[in-house]
Every structure is written in C-alpha cells, then in structure tokens.
C-alpha positions as CSV (number, residue, x, y, z in Angstrom):
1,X,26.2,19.0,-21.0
2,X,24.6,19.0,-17.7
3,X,24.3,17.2,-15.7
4,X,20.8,18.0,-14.5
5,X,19.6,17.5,-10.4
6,X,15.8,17.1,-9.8
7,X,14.5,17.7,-7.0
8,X,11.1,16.0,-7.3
9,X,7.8,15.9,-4.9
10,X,4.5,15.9,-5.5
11,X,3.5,19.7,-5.4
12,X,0.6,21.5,-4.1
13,X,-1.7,24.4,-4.9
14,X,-0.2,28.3,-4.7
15,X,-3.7,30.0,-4.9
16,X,-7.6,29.2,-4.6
17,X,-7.8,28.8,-8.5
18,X,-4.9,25.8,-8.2
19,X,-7.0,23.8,-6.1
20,X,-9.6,21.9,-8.4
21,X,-6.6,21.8,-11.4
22,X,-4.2,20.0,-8.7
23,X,-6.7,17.6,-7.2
24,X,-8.0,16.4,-11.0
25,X,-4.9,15.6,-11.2
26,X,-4.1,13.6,-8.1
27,X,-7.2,12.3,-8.1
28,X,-7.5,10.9,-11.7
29,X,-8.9,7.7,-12.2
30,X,-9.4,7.1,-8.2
31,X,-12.6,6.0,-6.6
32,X,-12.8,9.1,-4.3
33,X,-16.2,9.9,-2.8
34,X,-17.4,13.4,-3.9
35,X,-17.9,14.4,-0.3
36,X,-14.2,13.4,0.5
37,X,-12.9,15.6,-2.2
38,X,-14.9,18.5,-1.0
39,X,-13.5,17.9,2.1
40,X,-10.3,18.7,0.5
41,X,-11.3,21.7,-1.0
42,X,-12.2,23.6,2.4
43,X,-9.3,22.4,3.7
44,X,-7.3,24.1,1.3
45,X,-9.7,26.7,1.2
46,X,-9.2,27.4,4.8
47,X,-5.7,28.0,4.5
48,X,-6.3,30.4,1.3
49,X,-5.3,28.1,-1.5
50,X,-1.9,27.4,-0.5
51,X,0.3,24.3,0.1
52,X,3.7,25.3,2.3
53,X,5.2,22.5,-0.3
54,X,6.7,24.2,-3.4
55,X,7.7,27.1,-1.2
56,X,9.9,24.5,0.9
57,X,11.0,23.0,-2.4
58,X,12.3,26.2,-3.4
59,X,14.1,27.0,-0.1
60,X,15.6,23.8,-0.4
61,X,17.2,24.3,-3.5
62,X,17.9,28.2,-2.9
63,X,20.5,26.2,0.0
64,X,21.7,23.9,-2.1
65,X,22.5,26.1,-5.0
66,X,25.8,27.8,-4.0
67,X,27.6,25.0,-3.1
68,X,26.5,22.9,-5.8
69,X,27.8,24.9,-8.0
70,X,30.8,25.3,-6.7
71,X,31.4,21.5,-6.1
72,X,29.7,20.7,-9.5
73,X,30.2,24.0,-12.1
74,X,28.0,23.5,-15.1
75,X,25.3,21.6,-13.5
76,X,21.6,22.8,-13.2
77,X,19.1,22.2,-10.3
78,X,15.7,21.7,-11.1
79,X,12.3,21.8,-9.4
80,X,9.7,19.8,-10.9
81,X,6.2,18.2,-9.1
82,X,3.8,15.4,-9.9
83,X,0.5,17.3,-9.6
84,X,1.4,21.1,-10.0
85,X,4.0,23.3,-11.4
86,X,6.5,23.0,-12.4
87,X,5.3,19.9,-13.4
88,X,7.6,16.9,-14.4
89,X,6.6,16.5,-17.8
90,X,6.8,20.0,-18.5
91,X,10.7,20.3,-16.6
92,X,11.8,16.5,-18.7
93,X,10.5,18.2,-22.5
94,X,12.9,21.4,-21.6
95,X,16.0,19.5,-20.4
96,X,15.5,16.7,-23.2
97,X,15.3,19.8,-25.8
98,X,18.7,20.9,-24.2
99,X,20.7,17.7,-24.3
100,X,18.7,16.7,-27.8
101,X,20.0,19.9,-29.7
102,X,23.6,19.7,-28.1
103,X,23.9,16.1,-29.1
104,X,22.7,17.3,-32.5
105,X,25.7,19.8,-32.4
106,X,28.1,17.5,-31.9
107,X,28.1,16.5,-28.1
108,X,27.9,13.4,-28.2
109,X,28.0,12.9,-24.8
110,X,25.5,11.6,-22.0
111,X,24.0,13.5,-19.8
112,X,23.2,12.6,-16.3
113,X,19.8,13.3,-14.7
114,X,20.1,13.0,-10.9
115,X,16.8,12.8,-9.4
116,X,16.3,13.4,-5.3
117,X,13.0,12.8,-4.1
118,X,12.0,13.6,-0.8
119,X,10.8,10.3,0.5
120,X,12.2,8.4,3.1
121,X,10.8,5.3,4.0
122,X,10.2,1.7,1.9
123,X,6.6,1.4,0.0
124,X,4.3,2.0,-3.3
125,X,3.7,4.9,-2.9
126,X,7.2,5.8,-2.0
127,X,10.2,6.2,-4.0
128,X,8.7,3.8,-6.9
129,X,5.8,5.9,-7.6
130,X,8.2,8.8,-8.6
131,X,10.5,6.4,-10.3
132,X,7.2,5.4,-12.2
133,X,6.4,8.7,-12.6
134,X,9.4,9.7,-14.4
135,X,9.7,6.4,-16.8
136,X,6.8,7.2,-18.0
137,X,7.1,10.6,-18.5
138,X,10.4,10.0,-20.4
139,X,9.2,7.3,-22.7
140,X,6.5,10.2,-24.0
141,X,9.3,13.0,-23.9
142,X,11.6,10.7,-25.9
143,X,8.9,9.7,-28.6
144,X,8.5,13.5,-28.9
145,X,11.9,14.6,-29.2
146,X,12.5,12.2,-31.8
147,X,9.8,12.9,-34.0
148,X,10.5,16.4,-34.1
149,X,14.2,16.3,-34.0
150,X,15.0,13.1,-35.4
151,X,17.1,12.1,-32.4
152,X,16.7,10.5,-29.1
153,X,18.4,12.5,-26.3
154,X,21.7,10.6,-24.6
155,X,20.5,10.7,-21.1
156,X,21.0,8.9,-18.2
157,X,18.8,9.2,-14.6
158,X,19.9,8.4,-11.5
159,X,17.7,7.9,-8.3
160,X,17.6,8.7,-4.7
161,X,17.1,5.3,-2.5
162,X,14.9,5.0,0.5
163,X,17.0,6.7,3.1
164,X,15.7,5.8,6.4
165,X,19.0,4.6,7.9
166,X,20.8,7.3,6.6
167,X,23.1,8.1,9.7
168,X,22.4,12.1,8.3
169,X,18.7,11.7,8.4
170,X,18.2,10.1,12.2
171,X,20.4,12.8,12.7
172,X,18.2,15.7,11.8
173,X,14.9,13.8,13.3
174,X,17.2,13.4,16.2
175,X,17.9,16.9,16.5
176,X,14.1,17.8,15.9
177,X,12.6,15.6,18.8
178,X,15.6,17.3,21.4
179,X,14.8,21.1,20.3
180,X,11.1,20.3,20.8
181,X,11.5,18.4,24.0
182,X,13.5,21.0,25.1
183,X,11.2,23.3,25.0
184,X,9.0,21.3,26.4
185,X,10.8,20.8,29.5
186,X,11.6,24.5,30.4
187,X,8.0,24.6,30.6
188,X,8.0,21.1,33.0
189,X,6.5,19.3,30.6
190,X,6.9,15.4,30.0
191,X,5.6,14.9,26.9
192,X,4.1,12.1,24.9
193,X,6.1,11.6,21.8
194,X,4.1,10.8,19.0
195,X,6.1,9.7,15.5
196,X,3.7,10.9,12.8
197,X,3.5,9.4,9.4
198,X,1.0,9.3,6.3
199,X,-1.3,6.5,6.6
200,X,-1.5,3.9,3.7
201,X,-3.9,1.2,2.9
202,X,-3.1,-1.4,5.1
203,X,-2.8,-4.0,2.7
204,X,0.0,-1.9,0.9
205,X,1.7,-0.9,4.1
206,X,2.0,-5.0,5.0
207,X,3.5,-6.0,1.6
208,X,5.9,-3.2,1.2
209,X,7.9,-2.7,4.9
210,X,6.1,1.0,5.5
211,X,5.7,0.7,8.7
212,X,9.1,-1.5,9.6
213,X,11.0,0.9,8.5
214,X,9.4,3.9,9.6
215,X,9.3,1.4,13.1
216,X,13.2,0.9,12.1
217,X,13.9,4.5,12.5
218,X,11.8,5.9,14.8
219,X,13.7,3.0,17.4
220,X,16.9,4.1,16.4
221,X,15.9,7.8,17.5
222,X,14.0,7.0,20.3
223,X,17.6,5.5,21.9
224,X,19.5,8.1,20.4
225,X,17.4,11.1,22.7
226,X,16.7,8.7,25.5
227,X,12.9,8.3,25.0
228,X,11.4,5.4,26.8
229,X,10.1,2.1,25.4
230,X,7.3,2.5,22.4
231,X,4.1,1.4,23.7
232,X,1.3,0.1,21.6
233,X,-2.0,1.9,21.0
234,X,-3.7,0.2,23.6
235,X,-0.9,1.2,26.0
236,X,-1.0,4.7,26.1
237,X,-3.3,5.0,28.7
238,X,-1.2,4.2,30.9
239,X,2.2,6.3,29.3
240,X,4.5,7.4,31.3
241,X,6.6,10.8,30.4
242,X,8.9,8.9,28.2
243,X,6.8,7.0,26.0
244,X,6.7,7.6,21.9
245,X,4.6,5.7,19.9
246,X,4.6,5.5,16.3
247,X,0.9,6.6,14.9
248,X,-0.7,7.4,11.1
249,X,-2.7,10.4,9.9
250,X,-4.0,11.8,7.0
251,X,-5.6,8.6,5.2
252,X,-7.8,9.1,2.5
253,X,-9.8,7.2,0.4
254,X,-12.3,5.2,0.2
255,X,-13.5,4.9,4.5
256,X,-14.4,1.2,4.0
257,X,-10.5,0.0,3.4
258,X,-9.1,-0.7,6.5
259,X,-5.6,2.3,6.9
260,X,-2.8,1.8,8.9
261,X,-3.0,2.3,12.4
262,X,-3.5,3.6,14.7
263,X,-4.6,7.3,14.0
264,X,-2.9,9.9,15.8
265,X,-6.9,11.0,17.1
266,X,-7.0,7.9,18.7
267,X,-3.3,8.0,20.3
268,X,-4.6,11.5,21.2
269,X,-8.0,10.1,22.7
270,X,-6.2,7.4,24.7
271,X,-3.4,9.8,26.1
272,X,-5.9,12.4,27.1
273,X,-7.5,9.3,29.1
274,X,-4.6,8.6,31.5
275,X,-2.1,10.8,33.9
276,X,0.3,12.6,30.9
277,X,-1.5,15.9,29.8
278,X,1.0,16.5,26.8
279,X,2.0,16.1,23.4
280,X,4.4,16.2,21.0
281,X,3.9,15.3,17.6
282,X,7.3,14.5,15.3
283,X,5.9,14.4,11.6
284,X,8.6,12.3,10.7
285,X,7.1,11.1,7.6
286,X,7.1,14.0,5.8
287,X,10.2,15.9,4.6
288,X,9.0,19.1,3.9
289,X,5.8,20.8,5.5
290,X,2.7,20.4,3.8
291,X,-0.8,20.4,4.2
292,X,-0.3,17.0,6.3
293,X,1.5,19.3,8.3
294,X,-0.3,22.6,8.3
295,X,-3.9,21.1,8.4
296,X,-4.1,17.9,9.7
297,X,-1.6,18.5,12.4
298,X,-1.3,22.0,13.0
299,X,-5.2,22.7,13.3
300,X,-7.0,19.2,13.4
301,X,-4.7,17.6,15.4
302,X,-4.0,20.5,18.1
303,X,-7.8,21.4,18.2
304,X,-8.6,18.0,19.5
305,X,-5.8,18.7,22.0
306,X,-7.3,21.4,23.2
307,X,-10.4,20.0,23.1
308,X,-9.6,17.3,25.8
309,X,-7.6,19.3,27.7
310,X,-3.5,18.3,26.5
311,X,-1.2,20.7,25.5
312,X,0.1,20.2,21.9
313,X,3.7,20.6,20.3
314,X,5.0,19.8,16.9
315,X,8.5,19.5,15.9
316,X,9.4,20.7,12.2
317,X,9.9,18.5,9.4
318,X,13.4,17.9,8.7
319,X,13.9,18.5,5.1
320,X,15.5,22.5,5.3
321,X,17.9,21.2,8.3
322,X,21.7,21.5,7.5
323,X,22.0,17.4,7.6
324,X,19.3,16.9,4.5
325,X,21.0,19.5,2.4
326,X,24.5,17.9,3.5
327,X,23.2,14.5,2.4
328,X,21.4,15.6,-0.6
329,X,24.8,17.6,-1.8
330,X,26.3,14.1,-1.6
331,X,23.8,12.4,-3.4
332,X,23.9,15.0,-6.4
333,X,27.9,15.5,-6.5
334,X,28.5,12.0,-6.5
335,X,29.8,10.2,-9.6
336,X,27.0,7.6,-9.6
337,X,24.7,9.5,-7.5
338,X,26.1,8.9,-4.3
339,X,25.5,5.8,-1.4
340,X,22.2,4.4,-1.5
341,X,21.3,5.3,-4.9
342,X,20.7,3.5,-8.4
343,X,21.2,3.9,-11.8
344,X,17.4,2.1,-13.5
345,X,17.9,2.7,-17.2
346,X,19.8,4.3,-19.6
C-alpha cells in the first residue's frame, strides 16, 4: 500500500470564525499577553479571516500531482497542518486506518510515509518541531488503532532535511531577487536588498545555527546575482545601491525577550536616513506566502516605506517556483526519501 507524501506546514485560518479556533491552538500553553493576541486577531481580521497558506499548500500539491503519479502510480499526496485543517492528527488516524486494515488483509507490507515540510533553514522551531509534531501524534494514532483493531499499523516516515544549500533552492531565491531587481531597474532604481526572515528568541536562534544558515544562504545568493557586500545594521546608513542585509520580522511573544535582530523597521528606519530611497524585501524565510507575508510585509512593512518616503518592493516567496516542486518530486520519488533526508523511526 501507499506509500503516502505529506506535505506538512503549520496552516492558517480560511474565514473570520477560524481565527480564535487556530490561535487556541498555536497559542496553547504560551505566555502570550492578551493585548498581543488581539493584535492578532485584527490583523487577521483586516484581511477577512484568511491566511494565503493552505491555499498555497494546495497549489503546491495541485503541481505536484500529475507527475507524481506518473513517476510513483499508487501513491497518495496529502495535505495536513499543525494548527488548522486538515489537521495532522486528523490526516495520520485516516492513513493509519488504511494501512491497519490492509495489513489486517493480508498485506503485510510496510508502508512508507514521506513527509516534506516547508522549512528551510536549521533551528527549534524548524524542521524538529514538525518532526515532534508528528511522533507525537503517531504514538496516540498507534495506541488507537490498536485498541480498536488489534494491530499496530506497519509504517515507516521519512523526513525532509533542512534544505538551505540545496543547489535547487538558491536557485529559486536566485531567480526571485533578479525578476524583482529587474523590475526595479527599468524603473532606475538601485535598490536596498533586504533578506527577510521570521524572527526567533535570540537565545534559540544562538544555539541552533538560525541565523548562520539563513547568513549561509543569503551569501551564496548575494554572489550568485552580483549584490554587493552585506552590511550590518548599523551600516545602512550609509548603503550603497548594492547592498543586502539580512533582517528579522514578525517576532512575537513576550516584548521583554530580547528577538533576533535587527527588525526589518529598523533596517527600514536606517535606509530611509541615508542617500538610497528604495527597497526590496526577499522573504526568504518563508516558503509559501502567509500572513508574515501579506500583513507584516505587504501592509506594515510598505506603509512605513511610504511613510518615510522609500519606494517598496517584495519579491515572492519561492515555494510554487518550478525548482521547489522539482526538488520536492525528488524528495517524494526517491527510495529513501531522496538527498538530504532521514529515516527517524520505524
């Protein structure tokens, strides 16, 4: 039977009534001041209820359907979240009831779970969180199974590595940074390239390599298009037209933990205060667009452009680009999952 691809993110609302049921979940057992959630819940409000995530999701594996079935006939693609539907729980208890009642009919076989999630770069709350996710999960889908059926089901998951130096991934970003310089430059404009990625608590990002390797790519592109040398925060005053920088955004949390740094509205504050009047924001740590994309950089992030007087660009995330479903492809038709990947248990 099977096998079985997951392709596994964290989810957002589809509707106003979505909100408060996805953030109890995200939010459970967190020390999160009430006014920060509220500030949440306008956000989403503001943009009607609905996170551009699971409709990405879906695109993606709409793409990756055809020829996945044509290199892999029999196998099933699978969307399943960590805070909304289809949640991961709910999408592990149908596909262990599949495997559980064909190995009860004779198929003895085991079945491999290939799971691709979106997520890039080295840290906590990276690619082990959903491996963490899913273990546990699986443990309590198991103990299920087997009390009702009587039998544990023969399965086997395979994981999605950090991919950061995946020659297929600088690609893409690659590829996103030219397309929106171009356009940039028909205008004669010398943009400010700013690598955007979700801020963590700085304490995490230290211990885990965050921010090396999301410094160990965004180098590696930076060469690759011909950008100019990365200046610090306190440099970009004085940025010339070639400059990138690598900047955080979205942190949340408790306000009195220091974040990692520095915020892309101060990189915005300290461009606006030297000669370059332009932007251009990468999002390069997020796959898929998402309200990290469509809020905090698409209206907090351009308004305060606007606001001091530079002109704003963003270049699209990366994840519905030819190279991430080539890669991806690999990863699920592969025997063991493909390069970069790991088999944890069994």
């Amino acid at each position: 039977m099977g096998p079985f691809d997951i392709v596994l993110s964290y989810g957002g609302p589809e509707s106003l009534d979505e909100i408060e049921p996805f953030l109890d979940r995200i939010l459970a057992g967190k020390p999160i001041p009430p006014q920060r959630r509220e500030a949440v819940v306008r956000r989403y409000r503001q943009l009607g209820g609905i996170s551009p995530l699971n409709a990405q999701v879906r695109a993606f594996i709409a793409a990756l359907r055809p020829e996945l079935s044509r290199r892999a006939p029999g196998s099933e693609i699978l969307q399943a979240n960590l805070f909304a539907a289809p949640l991961l729980e709910e999408v592990l208890a149908s596909t262990a009831e599949k495997i559980a009642r064909a190995n009860l009919a004779g198929d003895m076989s085991q079945t491999q779970i290939r799971v691709f999630s979106a997520s890039a770069f080295v840290g906590p709350t990276c690619q082990m969180r959903y491996r963490q996710a899913v273990e546990s999960v699986r443990e309590k889908v198991e103990n299920e199974i087997a009390e009702r059926l009587g039998i544990t089901p023969r399965w086997r998951f395979v994981f999605s590595e950090p991919f950061y130096r995946a020659e297929l991934f600088r690609r893409a970003v690659a590829n996103t940074v030219l397309e929106a310089r171009a356009h940039a430059l028909l205008e004669n404009s010398h943009p400010v390239v700013l690598f955007s990625a979700h801020a963590l608590p700085e304490e995490e990002s230290c211990s885990a390599g965050y921010r090396e390797s999301l410094l160990d790519l965004c180098s590696s592109v930076a060469r690759s298009v011909g950008l100019g040398q990365r200046r610090e925060a306190g440099g970009l005053e004085q940025s010339c037209p070639s400059d990138w920088a690598l900047v955080f955004q979205s942190a949340s949390g408790s306000p009195g933990r220091p974040w990692t740094g520095p915020a892309i509205s101060e990189a915005i504050e300290k461009i606006a205060a030297g000669a370059v009047k332009d932007v251009l924001v990468i999002p390069v740590g997020f796959f898929f667009e998402n309200m990290e994309t469509a809020f905090d950089l698409d209206i907090e992030a351009a308004s305060l452009c606007r606001t001091l007087g530079l002109s704003c660009r963003r270049g699209k995330t990366v994840g519905l680009s030819a190279e991430m479903l080539t890669m991806t492809l690999e990863f699920f038709t592969s025997q063991s999952g493909g390069t970069g990947s790991s088999v944890v248990y069994t």
